[in-house]
DSSP file (Angstrom, degrees, kcal/mol; ACC not computed):
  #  RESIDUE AA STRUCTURE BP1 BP2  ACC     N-H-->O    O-->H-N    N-H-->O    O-->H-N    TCO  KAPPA ALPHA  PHI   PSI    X-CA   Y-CA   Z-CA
    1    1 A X              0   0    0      0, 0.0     3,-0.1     0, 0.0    17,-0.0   0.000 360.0 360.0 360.0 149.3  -11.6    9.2    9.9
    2    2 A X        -     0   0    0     17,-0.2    79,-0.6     1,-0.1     2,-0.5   0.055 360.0 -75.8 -77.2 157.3  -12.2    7.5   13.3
    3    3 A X  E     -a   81   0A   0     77,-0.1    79,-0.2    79,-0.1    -1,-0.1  -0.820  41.8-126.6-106.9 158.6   -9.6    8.8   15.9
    4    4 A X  E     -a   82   0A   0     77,-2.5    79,-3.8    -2,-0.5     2,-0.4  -0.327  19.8-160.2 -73.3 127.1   -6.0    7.8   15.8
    5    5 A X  E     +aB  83  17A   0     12,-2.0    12,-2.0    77,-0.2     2,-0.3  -0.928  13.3 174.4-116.1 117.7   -4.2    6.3   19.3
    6    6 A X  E     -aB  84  16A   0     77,-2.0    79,-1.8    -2,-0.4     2,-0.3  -0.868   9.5-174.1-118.5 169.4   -0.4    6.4   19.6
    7    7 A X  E     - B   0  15A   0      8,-0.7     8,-2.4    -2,-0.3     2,-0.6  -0.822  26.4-127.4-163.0 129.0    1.1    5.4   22.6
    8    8 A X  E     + B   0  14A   0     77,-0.4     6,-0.2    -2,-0.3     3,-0.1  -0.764  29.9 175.0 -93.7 128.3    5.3    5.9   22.9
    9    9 A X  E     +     0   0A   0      4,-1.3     2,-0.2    -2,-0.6     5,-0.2   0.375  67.1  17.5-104.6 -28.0    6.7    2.3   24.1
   10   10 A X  E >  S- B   0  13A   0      3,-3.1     3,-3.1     0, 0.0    -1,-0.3  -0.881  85.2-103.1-162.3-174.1   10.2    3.5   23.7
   11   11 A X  T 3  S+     0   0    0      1,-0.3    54,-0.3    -2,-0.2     3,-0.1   0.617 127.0  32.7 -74.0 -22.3   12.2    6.3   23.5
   12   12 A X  T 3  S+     0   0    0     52,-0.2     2,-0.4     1,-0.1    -1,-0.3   0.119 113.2  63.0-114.6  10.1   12.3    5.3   19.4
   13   13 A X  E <   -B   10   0A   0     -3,-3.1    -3,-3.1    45,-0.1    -4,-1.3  -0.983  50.9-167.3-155.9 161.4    8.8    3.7   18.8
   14   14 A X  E     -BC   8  57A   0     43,-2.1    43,-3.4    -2,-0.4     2,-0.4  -0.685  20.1-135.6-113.0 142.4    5.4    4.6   18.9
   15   15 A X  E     -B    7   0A   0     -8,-2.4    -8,-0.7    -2,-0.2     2,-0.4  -0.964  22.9-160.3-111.8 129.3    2.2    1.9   18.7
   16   16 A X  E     -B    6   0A   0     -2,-0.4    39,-0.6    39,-0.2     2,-0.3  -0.742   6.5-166.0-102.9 155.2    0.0    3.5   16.5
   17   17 A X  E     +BD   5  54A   0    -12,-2.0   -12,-2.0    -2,-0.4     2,-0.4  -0.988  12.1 176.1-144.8 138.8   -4.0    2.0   16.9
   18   18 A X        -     0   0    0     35,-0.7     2,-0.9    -2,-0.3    35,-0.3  -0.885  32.5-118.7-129.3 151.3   -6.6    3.0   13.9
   19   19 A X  S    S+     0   0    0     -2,-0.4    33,-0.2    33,-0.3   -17,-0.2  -0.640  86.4  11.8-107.8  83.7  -10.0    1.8   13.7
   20   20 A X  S >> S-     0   0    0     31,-1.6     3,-0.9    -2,-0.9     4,-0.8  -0.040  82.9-103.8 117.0 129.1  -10.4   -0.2   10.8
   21   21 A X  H >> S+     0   0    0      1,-0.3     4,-2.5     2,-0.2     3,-1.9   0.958 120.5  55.5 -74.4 -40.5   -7.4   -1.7    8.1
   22   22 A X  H 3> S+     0   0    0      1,-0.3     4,-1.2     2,-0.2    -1,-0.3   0.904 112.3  47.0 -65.7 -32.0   -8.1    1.2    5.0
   23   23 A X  H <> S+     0   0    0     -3,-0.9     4,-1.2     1,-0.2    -1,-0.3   0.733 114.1  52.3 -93.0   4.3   -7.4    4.1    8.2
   24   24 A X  H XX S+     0   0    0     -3,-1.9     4,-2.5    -4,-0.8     3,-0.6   0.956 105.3  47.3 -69.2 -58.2   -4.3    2.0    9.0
   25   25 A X  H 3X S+     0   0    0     -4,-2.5     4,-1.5     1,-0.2     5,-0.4   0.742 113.1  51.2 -63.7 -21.0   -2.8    1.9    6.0
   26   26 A X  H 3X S+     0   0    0     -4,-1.2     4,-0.7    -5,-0.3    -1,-0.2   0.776 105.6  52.4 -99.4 -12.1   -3.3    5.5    5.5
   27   27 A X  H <X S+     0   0    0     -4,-1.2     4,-1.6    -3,-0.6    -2,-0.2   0.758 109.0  51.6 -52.2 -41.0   -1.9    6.5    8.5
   28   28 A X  H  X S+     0   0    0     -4,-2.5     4,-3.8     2,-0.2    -2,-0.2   0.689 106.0  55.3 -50.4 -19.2    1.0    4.4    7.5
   29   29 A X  H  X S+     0   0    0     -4,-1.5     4,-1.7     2,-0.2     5,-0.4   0.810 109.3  50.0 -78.8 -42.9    1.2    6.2    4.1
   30   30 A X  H >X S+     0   0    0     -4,-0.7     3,-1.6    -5,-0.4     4,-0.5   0.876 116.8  35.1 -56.2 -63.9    1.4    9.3    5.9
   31   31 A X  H ><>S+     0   0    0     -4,-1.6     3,-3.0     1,-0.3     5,-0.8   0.925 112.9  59.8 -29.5 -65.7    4.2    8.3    8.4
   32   32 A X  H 3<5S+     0   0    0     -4,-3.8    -1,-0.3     1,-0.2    -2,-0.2   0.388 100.5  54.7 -57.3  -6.1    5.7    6.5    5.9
   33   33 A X  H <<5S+     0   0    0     -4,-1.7    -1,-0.2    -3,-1.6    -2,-0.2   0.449 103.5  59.9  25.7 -66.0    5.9    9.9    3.9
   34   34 A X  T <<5S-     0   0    0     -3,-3.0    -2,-0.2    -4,-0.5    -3,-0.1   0.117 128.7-100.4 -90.5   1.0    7.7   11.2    6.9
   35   35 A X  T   5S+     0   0    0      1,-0.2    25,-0.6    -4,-0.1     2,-0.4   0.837  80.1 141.6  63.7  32.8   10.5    8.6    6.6
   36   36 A X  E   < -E   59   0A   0     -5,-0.8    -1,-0.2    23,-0.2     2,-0.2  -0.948  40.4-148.0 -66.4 102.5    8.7    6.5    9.5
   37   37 A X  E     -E   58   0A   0     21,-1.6    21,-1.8    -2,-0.4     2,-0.3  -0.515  17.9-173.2 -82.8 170.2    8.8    2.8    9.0
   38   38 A X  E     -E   57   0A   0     19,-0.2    19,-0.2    -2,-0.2     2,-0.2  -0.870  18.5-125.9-156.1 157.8    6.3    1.0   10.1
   39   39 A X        -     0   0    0     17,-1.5     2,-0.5    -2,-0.3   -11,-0.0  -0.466  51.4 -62.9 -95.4 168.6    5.2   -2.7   10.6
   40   40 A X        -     0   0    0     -2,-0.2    16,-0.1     1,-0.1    14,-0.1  -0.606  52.2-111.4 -46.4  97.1    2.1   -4.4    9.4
   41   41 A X        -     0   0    0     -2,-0.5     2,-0.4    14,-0.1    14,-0.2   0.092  39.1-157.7 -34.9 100.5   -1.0   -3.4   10.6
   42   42 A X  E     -F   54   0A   0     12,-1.2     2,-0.7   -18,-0.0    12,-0.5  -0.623  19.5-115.5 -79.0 141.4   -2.6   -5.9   12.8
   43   43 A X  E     -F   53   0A   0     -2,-0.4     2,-0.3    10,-0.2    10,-0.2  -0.555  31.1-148.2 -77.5 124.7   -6.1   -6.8   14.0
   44   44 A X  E     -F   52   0A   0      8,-0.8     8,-0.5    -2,-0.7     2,-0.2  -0.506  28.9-101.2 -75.1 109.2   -6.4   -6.2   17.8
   45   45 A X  S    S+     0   0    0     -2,-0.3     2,-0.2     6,-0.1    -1,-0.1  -0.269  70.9 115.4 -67.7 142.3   -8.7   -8.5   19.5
   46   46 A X        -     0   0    0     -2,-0.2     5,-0.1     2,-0.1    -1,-0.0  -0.884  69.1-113.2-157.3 168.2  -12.0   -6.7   20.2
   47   47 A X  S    S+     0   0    0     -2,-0.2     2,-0.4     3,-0.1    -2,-0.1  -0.050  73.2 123.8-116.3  35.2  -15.8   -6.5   19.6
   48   48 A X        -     0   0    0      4,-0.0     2,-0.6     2,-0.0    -2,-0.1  -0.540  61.8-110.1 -71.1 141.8  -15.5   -3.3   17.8
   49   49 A X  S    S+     0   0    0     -2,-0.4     2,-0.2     2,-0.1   -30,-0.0  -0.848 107.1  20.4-127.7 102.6  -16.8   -2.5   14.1
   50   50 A X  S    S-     0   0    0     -2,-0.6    -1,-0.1     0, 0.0   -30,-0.1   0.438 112.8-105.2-113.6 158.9  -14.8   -2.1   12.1
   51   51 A X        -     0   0    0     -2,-0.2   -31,-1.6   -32,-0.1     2,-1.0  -0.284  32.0-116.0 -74.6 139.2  -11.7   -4.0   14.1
   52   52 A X  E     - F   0  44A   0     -8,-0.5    -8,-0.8   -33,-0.2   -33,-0.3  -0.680  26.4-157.6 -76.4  93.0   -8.8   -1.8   15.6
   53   53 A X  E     - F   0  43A   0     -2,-1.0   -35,-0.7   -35,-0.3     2,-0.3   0.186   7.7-168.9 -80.4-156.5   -5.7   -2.3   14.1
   54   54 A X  E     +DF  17  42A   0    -12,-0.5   -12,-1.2   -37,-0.2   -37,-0.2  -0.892  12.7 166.4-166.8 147.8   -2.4   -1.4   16.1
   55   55 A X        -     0   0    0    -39,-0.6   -39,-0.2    -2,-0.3   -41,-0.1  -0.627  35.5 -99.6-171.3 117.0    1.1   -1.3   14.3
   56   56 A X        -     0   0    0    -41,-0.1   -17,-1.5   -18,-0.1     2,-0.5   0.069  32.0-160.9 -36.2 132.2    5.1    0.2   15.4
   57   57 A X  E     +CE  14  38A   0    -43,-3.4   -43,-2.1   -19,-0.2     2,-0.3  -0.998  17.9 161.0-122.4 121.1    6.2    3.4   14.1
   58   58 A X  E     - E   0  37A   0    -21,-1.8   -21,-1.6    -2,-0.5   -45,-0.1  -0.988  35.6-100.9-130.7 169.7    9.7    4.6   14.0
   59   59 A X  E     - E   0  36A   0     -2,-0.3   -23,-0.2     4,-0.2   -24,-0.1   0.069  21.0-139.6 -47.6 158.4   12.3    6.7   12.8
   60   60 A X  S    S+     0   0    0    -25,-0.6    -1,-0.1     3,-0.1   -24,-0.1   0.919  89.2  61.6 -89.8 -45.9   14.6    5.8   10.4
   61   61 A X  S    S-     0   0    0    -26,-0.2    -2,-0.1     1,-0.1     0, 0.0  -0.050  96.4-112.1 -52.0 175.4   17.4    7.4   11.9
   62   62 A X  S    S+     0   0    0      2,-0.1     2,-0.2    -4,-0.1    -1,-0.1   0.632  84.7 104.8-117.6 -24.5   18.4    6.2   15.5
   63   63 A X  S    S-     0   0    0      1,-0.1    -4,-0.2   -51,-0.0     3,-0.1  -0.374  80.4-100.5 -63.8 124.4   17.3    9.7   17.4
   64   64 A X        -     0   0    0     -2,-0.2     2,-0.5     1,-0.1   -52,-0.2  -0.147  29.1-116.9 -51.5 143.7   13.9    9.5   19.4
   65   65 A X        -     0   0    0    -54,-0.3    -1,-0.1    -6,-0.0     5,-0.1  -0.679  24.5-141.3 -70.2 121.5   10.7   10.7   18.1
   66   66 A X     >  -     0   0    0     -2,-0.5     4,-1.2     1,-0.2     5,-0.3  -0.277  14.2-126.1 -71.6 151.5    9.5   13.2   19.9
   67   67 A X  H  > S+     0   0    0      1,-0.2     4,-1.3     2,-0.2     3,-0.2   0.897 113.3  58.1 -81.7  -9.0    5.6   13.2   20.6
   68   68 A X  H  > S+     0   0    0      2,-0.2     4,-1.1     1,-0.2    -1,-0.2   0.803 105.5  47.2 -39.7 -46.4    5.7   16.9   19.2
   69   69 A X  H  4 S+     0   0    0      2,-0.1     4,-0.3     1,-0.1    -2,-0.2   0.545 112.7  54.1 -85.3   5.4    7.2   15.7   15.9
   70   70 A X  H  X S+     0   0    0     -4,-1.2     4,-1.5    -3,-0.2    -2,-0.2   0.871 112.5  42.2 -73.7 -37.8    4.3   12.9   16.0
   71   71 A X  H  X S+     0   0    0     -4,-1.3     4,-0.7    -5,-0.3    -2,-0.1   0.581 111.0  51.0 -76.7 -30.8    1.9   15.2   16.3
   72   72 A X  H  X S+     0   0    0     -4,-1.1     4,-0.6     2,-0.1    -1,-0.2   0.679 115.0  48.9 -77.4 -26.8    3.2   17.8   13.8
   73   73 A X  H  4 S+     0   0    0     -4,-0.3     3,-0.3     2,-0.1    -2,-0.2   0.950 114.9  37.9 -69.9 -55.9    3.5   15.0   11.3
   74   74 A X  H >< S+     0   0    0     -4,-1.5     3,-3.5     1,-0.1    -3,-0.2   0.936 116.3  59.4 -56.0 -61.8   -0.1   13.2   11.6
   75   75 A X  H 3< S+     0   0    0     -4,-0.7    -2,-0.1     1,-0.3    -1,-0.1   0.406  87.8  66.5 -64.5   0.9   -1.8   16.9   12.1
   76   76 A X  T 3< S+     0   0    0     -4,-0.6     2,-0.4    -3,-0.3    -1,-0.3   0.475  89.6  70.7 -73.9   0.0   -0.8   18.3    9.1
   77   77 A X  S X  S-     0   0    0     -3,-3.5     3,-1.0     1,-0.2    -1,-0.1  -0.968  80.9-150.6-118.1 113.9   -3.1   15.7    7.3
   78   78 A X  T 3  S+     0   0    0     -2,-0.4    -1,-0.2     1,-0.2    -3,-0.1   0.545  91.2  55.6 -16.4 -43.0   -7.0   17.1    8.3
   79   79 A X  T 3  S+     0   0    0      2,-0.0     2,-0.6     0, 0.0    -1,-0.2   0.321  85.1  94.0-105.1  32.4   -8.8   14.1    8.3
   80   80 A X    <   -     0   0    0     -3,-1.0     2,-0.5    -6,-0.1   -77,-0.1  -0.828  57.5-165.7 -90.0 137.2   -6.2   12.2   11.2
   81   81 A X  E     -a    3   0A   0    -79,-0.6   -77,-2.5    -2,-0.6     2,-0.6  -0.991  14.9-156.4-128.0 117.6   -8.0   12.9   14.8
   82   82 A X  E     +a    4   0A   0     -2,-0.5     2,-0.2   -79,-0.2   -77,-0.2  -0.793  21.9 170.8-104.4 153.6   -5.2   12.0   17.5
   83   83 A X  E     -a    5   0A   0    -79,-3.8   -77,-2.0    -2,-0.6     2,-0.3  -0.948  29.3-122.0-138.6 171.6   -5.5   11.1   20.9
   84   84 A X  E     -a    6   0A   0     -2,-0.2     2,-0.2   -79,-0.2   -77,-0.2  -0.892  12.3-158.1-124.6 141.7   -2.8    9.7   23.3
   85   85 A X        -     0   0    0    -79,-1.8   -77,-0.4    -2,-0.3     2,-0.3  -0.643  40.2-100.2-106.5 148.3   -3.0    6.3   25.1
   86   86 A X              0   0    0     -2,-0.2    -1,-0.1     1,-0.2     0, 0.0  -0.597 360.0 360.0 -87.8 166.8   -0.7    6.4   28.2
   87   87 A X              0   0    0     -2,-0.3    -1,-0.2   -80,-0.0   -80,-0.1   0.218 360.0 360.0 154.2 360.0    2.5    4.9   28.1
């Protein structure tokens, strides 16, 4: 898998960015897993191939995600490669 972009936006969501809708949706399965809703992956304009999508991640509960429990969450699944956007 391409790697995986988060960027924290506020103290209870994350913008996740995937390259390409099948590693979107399976980053969402994974979050979503983790009792992290999520939004509908959109495409992000670009000239990239396959298109970047981007979509909100949070908790369900009202306590921030930390980026240590983002990171422990996505990185248990081997083929996720994160990096961090600032923000």
């Amino acid at each position: 898998m391409d790697r995986v972009i988060i960027s924290k936006i506020r103290p209870v969501c994350w913008k996740v960015y995937a390259q390409g809708a099948e590693e979107a949706e399976y980053v969402r399965a994974v979050l979503g897993a983790a009792a992290i809703e999520t939004t509908k992956p959109e495409p992000q304009p670009g000239l990239m191939s396959p298109s970047v999508y981007a979509f909100l991640a949070t908790p369900q509960a009202e306590t921030p995600l930390t980026t240590e429990e983002l990171v422990a969450i996505l990185g248990q699944d081997a083929r996720i490669e994160l990096a961090f956007a600032a923000g």
